[in-house]
mmCIF file of the N, C-alpha and C atoms, coordinates in Angstrom:
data_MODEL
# 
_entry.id   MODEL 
# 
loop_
_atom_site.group_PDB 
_atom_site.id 
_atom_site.type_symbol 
_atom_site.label_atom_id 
_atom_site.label_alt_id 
_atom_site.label_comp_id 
_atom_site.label_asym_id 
_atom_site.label_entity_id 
_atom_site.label_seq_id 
_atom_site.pdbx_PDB_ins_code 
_atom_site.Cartn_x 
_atom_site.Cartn_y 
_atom_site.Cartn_z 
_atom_site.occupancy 
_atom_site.B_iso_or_equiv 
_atom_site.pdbx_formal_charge 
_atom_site.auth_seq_id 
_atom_site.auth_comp_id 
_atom_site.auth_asym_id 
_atom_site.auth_atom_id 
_atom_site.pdbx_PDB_model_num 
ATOM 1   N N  . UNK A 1 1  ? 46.623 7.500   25.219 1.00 0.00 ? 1  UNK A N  1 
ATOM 2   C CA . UNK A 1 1  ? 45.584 8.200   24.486 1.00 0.00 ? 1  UNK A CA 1 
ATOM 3   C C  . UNK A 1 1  ? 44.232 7.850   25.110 1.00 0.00 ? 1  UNK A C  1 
ATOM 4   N N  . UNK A 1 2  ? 43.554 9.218   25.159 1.00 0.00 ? 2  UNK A N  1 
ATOM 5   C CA . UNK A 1 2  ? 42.200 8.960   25.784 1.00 0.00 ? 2  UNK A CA 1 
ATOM 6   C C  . UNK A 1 2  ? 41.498 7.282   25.241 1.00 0.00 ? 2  UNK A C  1 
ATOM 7   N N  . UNK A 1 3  ? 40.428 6.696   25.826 1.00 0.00 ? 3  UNK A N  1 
ATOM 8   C CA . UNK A 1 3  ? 39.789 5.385   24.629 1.00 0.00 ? 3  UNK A CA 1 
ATOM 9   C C  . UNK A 1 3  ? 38.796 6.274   23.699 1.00 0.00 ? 3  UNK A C  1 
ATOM 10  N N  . UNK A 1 4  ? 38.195 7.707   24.231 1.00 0.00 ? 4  UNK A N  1 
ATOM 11  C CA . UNK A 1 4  ? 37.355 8.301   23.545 1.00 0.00 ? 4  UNK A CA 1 
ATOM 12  C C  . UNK A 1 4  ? 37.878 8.322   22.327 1.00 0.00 ? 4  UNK A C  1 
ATOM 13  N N  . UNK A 1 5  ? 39.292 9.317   22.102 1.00 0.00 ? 5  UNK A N  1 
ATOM 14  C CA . UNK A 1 5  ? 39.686 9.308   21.166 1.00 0.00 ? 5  UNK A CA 1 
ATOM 15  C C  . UNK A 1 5  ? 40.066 8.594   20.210 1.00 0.00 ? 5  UNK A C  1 
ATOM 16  N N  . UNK A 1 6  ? 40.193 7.451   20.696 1.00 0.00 ? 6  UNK A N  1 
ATOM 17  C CA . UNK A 1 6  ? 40.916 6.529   19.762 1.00 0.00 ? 6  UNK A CA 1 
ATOM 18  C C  . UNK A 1 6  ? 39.896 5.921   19.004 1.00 0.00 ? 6  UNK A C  1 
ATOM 19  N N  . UNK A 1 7  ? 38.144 5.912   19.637 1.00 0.00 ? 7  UNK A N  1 
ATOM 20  C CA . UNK A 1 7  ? 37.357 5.697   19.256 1.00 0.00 ? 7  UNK A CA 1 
ATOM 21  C C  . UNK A 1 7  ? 37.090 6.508   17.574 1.00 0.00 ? 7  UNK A C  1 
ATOM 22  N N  . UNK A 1 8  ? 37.173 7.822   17.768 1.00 0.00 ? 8  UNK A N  1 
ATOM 23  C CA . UNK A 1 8  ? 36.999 9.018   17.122 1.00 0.00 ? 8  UNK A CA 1 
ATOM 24  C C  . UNK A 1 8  ? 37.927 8.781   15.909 1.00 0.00 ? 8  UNK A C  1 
ATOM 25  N N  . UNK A 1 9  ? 39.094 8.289   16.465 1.00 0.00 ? 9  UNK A N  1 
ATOM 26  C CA . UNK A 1 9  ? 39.936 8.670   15.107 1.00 0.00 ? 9  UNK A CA 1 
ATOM 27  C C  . UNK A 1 9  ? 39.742 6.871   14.302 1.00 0.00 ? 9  UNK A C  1 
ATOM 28  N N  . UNK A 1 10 ? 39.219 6.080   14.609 1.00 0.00 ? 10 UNK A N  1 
ATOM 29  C CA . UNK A 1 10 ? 38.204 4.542   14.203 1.00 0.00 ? 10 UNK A CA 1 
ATOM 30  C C  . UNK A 1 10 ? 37.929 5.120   13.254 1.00 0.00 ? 10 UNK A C  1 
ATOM 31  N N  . UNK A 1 11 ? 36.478 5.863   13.956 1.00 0.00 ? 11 UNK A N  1 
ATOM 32  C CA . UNK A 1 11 ? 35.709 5.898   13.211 1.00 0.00 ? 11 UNK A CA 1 
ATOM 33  C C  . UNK A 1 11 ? 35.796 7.402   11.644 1.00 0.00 ? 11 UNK A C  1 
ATOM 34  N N  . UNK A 1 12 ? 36.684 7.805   11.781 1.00 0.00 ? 12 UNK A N  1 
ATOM 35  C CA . UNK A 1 12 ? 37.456 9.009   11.004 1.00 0.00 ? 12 UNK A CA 1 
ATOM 36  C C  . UNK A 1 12 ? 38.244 8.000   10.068 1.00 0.00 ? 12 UNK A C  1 
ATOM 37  N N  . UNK A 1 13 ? 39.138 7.203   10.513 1.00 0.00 ? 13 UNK A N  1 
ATOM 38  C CA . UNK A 1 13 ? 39.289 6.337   9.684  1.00 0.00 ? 13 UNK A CA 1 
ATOM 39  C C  . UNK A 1 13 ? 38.453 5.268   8.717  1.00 0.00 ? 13 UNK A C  1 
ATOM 40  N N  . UNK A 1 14 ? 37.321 5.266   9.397  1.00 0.00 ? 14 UNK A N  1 
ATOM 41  C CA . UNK A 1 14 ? 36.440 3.900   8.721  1.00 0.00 ? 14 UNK A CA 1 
ATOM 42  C C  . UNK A 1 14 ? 35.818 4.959   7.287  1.00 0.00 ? 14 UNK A C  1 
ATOM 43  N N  . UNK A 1 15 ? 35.678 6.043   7.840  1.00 0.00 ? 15 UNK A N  1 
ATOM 44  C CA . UNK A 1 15 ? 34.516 7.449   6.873  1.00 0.00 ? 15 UNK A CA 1 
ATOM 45  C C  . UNK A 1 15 ? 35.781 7.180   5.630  1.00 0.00 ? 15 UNK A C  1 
ATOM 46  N N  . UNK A 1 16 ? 37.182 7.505   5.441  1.00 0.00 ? 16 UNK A N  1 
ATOM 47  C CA . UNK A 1 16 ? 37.825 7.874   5.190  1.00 0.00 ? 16 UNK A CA 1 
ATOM 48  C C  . UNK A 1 16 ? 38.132 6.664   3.699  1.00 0.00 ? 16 UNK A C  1 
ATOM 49  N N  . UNK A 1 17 ? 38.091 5.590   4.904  1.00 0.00 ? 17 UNK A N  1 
ATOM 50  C CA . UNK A 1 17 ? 38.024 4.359   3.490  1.00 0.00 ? 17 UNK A CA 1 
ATOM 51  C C  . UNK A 1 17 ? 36.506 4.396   3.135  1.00 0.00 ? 17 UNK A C  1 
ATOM 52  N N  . UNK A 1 18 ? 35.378 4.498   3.492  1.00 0.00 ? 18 UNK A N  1 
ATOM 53  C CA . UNK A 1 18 ? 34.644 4.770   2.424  1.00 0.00 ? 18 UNK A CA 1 
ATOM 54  C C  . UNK A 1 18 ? 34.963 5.473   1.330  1.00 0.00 ? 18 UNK A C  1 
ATOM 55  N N  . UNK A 1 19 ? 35.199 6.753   1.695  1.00 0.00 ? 19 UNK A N  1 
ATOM 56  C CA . UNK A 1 19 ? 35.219 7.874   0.400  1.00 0.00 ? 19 UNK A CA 1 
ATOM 57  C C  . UNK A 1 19 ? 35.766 7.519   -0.593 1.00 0.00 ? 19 UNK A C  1 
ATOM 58  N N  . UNK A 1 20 ? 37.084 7.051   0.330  1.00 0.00 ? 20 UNK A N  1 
ATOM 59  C CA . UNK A 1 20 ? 38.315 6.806   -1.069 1.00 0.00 ? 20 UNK A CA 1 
ATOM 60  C C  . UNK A 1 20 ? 37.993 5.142   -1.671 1.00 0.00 ? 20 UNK A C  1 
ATOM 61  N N  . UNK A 1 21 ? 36.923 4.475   -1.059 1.00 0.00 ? 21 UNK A N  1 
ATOM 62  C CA . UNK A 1 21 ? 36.380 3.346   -1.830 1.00 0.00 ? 21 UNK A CA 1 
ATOM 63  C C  . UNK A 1 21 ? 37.570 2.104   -1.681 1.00 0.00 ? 21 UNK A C  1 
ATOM 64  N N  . UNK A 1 22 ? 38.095 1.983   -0.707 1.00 0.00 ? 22 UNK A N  1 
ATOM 65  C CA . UNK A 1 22 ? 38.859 0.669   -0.098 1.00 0.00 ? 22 UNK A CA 1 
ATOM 66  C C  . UNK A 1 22 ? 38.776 -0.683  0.096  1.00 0.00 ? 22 UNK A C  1 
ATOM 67  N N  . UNK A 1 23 ? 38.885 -1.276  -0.871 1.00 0.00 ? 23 UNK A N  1 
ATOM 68  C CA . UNK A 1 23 ? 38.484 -2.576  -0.391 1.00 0.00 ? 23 UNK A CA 1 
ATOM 69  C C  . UNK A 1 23 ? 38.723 -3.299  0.409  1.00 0.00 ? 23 UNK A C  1 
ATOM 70  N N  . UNK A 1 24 ? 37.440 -4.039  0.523  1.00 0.00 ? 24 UNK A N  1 
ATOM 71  C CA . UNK A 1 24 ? 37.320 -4.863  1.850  1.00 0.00 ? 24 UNK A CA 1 
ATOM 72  C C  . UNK A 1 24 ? 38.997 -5.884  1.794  1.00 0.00 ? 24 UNK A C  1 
ATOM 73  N N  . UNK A 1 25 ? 39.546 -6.175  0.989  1.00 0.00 ? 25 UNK A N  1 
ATOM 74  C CA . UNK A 1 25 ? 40.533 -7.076  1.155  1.00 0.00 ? 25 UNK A CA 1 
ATOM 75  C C  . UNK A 1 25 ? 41.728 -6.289  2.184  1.00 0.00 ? 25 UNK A C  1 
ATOM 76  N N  . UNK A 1 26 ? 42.120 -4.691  0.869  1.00 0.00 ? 26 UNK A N  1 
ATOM 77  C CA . UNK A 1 26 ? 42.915 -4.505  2.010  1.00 0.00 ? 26 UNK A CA 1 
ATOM 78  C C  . UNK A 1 26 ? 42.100 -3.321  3.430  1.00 0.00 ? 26 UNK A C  1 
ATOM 79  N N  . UNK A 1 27 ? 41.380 -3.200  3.753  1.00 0.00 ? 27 UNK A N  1 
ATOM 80  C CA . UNK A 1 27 ? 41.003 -2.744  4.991  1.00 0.00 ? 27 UNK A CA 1 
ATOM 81  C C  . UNK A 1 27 ? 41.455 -3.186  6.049  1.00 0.00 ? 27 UNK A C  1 
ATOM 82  N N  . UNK A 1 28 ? 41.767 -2.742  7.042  1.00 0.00 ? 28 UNK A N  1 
ATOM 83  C CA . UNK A 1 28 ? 41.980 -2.627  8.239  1.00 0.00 ? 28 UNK A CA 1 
ATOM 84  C C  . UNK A 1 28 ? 40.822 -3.537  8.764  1.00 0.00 ? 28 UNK A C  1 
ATOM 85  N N  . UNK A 1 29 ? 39.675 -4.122  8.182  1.00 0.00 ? 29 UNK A N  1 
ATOM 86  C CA . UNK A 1 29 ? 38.874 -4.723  9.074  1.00 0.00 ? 29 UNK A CA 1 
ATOM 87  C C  . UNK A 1 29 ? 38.947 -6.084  8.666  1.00 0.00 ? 29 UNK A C  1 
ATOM 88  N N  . UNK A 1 30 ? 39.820 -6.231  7.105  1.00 0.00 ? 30 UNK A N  1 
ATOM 89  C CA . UNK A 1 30 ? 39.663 -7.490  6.959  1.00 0.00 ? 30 UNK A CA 1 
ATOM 90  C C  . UNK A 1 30 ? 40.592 -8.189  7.395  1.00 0.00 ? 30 UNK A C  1 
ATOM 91  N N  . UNK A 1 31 ? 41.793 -7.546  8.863  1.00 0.00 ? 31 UNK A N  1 
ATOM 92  C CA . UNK A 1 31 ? 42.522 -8.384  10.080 1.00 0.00 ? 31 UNK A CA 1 
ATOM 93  C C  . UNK A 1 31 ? 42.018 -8.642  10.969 1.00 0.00 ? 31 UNK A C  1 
ATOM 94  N N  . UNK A 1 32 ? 40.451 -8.014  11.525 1.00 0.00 ? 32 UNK A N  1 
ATOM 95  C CA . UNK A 1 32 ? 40.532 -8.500  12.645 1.00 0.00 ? 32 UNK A CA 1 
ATOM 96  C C  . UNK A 1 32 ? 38.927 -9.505  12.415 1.00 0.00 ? 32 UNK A C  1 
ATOM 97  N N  . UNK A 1 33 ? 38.722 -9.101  10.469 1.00 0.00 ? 33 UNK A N  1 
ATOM 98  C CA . UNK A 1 33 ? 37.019 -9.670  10.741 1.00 0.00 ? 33 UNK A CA 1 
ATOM 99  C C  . UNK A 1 33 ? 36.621 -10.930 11.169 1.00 0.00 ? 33 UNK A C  1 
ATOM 100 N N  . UNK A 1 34 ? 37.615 -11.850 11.444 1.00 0.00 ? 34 UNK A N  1 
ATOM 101 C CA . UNK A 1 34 ? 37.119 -13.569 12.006 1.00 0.00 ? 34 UNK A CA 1 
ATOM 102 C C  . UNK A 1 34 ? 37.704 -13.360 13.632 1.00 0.00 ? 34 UNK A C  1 
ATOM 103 N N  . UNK A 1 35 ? 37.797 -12.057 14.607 1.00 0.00 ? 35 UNK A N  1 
ATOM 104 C CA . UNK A 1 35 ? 38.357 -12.243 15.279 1.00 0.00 ? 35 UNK A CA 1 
ATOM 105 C C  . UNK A 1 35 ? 37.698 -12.515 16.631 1.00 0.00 ? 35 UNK A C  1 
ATOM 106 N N  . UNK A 1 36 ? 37.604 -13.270 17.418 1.00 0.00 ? 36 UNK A N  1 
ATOM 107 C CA . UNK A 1 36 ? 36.500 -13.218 18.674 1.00 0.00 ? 36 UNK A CA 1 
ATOM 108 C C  . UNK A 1 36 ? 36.869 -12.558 19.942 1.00 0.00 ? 36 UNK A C  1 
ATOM 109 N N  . UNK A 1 37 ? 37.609 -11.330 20.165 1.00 0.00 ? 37 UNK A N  1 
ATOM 110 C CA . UNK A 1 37 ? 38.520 -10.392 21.123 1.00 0.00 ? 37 UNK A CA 1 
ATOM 111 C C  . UNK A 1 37 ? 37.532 -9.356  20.765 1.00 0.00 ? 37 UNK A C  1 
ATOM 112 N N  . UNK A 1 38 ? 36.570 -9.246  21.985 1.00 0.00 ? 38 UNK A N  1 
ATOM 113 C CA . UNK A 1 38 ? 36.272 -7.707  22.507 1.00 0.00 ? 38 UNK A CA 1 
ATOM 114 C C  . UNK A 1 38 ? 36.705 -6.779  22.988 1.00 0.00 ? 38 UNK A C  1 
ATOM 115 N N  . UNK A 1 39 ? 37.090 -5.840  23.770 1.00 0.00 ? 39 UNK A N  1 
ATOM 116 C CA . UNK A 1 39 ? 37.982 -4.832  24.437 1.00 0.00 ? 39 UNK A CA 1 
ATOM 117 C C  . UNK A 1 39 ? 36.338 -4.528  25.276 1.00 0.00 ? 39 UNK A C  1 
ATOM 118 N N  . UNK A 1 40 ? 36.025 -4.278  26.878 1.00 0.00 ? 40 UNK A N  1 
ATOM 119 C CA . UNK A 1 40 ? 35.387 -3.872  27.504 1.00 0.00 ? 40 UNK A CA 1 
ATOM 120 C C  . UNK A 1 40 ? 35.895 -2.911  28.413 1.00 0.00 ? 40 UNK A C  1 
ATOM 121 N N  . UNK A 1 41 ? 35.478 -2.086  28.172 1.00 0.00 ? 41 UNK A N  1 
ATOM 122 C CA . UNK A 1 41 ? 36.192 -0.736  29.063 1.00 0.00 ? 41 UNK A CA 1 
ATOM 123 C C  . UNK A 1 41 ? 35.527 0.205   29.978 1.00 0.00 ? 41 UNK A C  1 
ATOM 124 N N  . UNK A 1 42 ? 35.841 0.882   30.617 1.00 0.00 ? 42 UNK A N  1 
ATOM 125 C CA . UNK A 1 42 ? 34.978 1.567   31.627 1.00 0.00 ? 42 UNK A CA 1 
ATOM 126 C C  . UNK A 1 42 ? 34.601 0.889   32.715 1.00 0.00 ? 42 UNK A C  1 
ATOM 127 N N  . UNK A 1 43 ? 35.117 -0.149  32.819 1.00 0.00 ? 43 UNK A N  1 
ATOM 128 C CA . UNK A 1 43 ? 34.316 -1.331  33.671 1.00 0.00 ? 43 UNK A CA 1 
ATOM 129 C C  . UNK A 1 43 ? 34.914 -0.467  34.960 1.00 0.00 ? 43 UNK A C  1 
ATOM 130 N N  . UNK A 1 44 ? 33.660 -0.377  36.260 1.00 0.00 ? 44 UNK A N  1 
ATOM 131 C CA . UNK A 1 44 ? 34.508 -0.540  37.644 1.00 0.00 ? 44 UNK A CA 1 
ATOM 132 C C  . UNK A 1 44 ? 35.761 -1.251  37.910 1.00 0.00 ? 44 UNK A C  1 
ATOM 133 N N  . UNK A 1 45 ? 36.539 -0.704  38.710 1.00 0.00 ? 45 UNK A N  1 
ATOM 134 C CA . UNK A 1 45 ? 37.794 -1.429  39.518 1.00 0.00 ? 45 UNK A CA 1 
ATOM 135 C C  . UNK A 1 45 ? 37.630 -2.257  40.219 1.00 0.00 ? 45 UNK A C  1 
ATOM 136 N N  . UNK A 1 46 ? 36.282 -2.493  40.866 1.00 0.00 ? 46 UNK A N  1 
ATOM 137 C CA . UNK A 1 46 ? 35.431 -3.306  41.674 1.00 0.00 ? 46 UNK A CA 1 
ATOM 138 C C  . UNK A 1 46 ? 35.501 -4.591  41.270 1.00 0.00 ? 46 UNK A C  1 
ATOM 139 N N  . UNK A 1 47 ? 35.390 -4.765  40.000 1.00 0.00 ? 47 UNK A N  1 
ATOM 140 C CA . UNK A 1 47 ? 34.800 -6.401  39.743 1.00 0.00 ? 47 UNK A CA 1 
ATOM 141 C C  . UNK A 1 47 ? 36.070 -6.925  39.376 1.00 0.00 ? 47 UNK A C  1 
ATOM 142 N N  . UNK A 1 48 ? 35.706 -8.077  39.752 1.00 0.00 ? 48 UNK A N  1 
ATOM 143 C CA . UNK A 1 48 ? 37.059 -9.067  39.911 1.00 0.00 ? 48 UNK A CA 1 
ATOM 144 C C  . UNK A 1 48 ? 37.310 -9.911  38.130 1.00 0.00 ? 48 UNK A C  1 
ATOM 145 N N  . UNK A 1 49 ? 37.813 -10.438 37.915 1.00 0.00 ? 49 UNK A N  1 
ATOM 146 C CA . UNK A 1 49 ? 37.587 -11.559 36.428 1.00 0.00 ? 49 UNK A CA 1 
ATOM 147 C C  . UNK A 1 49 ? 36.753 -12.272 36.996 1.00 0.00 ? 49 UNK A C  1 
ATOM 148 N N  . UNK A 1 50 ? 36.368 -13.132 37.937 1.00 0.00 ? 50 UNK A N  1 
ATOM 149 C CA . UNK A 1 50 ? 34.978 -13.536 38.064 1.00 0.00 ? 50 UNK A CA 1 
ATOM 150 C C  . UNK A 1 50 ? 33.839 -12.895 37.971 1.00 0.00 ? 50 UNK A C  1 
ATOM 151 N N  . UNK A 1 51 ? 33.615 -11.743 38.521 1.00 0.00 ? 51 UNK A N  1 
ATOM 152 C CA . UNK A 1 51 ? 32.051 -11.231 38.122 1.00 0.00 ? 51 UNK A CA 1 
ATOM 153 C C  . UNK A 1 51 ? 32.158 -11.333 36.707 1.00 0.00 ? 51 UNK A C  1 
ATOM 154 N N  . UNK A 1 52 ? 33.340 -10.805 36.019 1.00 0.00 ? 52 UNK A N  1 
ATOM 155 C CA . UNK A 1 52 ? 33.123 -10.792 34.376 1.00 0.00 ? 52 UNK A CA 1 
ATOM 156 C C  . UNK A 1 52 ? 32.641 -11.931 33.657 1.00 0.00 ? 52 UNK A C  1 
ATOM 157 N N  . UNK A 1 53 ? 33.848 -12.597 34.464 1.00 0.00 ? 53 UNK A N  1 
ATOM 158 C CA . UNK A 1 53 ? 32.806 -14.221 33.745 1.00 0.00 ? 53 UNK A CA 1 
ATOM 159 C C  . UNK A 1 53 ? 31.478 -14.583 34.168 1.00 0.00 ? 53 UNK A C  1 
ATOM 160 N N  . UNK A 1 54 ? 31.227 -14.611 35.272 1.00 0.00 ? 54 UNK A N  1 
ATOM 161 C CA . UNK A 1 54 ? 29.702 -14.629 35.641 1.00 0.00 ? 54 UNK A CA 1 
ATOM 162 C C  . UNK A 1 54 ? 28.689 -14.552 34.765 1.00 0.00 ? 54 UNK A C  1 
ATOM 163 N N  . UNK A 1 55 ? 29.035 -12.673 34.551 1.00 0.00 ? 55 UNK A N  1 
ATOM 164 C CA . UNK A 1 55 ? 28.063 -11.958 33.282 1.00 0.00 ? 55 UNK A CA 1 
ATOM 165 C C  . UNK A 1 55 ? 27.931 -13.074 31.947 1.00 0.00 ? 55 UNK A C  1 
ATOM 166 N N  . UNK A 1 56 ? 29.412 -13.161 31.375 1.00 0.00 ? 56 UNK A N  1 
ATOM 167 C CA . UNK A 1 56 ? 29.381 -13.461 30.090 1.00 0.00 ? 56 UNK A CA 1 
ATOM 168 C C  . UNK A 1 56 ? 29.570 -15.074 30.153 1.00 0.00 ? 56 UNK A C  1 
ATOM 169 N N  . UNK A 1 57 ? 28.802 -16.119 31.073 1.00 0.00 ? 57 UNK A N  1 
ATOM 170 C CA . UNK A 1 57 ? 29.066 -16.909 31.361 1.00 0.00 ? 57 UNK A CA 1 
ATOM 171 C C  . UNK A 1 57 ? 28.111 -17.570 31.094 1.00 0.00 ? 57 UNK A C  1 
ATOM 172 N N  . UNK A 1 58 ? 26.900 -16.316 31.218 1.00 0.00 ? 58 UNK A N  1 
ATOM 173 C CA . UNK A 1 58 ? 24.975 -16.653 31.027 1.00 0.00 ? 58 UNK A CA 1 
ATOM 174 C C  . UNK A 1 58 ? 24.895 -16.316 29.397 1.00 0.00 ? 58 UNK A C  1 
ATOM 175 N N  . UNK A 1 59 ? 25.712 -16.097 28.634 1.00 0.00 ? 59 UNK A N  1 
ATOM 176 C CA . UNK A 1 59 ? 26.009 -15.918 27.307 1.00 0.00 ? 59 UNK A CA 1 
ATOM 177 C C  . UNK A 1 59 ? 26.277 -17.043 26.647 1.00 0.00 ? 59 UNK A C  1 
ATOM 178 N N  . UNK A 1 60 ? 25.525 -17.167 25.365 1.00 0.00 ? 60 UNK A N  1 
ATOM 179 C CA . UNK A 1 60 ? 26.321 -18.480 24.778 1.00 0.00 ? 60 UNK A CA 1 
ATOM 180 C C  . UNK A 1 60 ? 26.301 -17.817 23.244 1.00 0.00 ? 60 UNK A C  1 
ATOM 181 N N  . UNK A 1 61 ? 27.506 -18.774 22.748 1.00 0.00 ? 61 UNK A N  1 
ATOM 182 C CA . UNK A 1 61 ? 27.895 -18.085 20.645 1.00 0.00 ? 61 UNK A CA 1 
ATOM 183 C C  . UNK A 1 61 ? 27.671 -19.311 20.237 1.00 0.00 ? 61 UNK A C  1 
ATOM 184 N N  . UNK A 1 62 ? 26.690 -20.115 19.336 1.00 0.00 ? 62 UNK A N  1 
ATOM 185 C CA . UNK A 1 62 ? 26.658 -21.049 18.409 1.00 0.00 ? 62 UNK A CA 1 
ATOM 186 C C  . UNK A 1 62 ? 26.334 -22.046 19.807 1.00 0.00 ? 62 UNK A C  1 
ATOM 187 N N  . UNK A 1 63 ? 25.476 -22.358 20.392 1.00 0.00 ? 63 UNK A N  1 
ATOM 188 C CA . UNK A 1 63 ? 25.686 -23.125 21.442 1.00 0.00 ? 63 UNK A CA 1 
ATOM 189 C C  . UNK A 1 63 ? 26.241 -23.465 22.458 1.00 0.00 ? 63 UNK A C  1 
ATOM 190 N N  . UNK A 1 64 ? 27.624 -22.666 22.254 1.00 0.00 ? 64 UNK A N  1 
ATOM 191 C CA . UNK A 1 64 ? 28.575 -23.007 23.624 1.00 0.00 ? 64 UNK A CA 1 
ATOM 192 C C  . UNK A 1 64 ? 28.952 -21.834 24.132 1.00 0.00 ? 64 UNK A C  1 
ATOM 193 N N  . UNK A 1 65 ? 29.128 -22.071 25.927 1.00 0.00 ? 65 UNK A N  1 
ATOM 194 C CA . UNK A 1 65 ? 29.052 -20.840 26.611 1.00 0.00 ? 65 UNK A CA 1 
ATOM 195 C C  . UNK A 1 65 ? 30.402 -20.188 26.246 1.00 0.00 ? 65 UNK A C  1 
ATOM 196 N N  . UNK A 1 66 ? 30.517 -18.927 26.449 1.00 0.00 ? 66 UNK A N  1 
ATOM 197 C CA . UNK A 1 66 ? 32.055 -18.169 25.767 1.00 0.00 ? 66 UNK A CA 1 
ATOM 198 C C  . UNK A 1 66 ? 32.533 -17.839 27.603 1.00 0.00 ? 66 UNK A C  1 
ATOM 199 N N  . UNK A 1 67 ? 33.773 -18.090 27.043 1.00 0.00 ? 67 UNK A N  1 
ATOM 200 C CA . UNK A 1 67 ? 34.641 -17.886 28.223 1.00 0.00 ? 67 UNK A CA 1 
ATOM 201 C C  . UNK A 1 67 ? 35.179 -16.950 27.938 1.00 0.00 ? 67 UNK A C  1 
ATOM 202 N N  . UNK A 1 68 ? 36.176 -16.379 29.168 1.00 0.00 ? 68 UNK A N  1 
ATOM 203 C CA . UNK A 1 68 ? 37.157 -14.974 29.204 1.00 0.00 ? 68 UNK A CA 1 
ATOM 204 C C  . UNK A 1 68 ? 38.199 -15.085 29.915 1.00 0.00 ? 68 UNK A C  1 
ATOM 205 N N  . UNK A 1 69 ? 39.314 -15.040 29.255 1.00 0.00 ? 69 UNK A N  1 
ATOM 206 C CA . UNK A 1 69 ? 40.803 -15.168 29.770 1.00 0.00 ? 69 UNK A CA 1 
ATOM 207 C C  . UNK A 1 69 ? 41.195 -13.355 29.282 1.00 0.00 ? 69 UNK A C  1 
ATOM 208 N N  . UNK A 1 70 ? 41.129 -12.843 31.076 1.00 0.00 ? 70 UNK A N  1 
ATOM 209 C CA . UNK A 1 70 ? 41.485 -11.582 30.917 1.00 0.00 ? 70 UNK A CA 1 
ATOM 210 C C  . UNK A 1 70 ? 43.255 -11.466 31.293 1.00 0.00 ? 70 UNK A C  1 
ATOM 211 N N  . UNK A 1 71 ? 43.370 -10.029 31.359 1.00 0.00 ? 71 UNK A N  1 
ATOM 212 C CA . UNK A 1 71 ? 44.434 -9.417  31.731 1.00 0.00 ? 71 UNK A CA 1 
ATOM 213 C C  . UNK A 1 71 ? 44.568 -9.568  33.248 1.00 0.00 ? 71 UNK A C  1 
ATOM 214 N N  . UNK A 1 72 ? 45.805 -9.905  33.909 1.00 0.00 ? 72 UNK A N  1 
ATOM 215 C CA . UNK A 1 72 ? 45.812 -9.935  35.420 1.00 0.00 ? 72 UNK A CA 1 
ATOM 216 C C  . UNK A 1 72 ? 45.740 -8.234  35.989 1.00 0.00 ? 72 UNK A C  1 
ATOM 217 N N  . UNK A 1 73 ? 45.771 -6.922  35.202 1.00 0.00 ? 73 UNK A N  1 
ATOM 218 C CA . UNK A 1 73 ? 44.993 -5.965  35.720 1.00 0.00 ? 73 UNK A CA 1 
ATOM 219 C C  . UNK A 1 73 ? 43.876 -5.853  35.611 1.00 0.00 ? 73 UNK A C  1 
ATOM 220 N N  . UNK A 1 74 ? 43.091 -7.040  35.369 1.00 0.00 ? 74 UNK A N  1 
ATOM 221 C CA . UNK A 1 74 ? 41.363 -6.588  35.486 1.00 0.00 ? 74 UNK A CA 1 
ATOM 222 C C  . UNK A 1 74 ? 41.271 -6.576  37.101 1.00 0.00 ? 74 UNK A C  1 
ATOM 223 N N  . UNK A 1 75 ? 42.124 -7.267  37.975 1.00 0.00 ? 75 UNK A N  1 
ATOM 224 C CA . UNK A 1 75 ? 41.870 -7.111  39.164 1.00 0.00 ? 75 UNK A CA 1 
ATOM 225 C C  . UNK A 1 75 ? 42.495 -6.693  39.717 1.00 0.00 ? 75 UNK A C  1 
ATOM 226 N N  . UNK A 1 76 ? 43.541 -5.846  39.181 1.00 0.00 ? 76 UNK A N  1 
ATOM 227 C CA . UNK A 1 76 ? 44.441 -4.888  40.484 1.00 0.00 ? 76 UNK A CA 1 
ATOM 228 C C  . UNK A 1 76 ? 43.732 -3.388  40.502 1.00 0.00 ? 76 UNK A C  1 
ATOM 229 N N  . UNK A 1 77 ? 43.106 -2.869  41.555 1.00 0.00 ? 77 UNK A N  1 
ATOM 230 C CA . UNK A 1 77 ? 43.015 -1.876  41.814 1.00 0.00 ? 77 UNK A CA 1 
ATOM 231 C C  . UNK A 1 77 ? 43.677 -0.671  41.913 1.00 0.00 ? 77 UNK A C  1 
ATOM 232 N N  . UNK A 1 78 ? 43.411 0.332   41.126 1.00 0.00 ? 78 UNK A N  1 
ATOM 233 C CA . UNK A 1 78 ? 44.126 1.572   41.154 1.00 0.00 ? 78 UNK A CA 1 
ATOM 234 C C  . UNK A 1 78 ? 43.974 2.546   42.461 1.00 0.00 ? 78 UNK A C  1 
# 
């Protein structure tokens, strides 16, 4: 599935528990809300897991720098 879409049908879903007034307990957000997993996408094929860390390396959460343990296709080229 496209990521556009999947974006689309998120956020179709998020509208959806508003309306119908969902609580935060059972929502769909209250699995992932303590979760520290981004998804970065679109990225060039170019950059290796080091440039990534690089970037997010000059980043820090609560004082300490955040690391990234990716997927071994962040660096295989298509």
């Amino acid at each position: 599935m496209n990521p556009l879409t999947k974006v689309k049908l998120i956020n179709e879903l998020n509208e959806r528990e508003v309306q119908l007034g969902v609580a935060e307990k059972v929502s769909w957000h209250s699995e992932y809300k303590d979760s520290a997993w981004i998804f970065l996408g679109g990225l060039p094929y170019e950059l290796t897991e080091g440039d990534i860390i690089c970037v997010f390396s000059q980043l820090e959460a609560n004082g300490k720098p955040i690391f990234s343990n990716s997927r071994p296709e962040v660096n295989q080229k298509k």
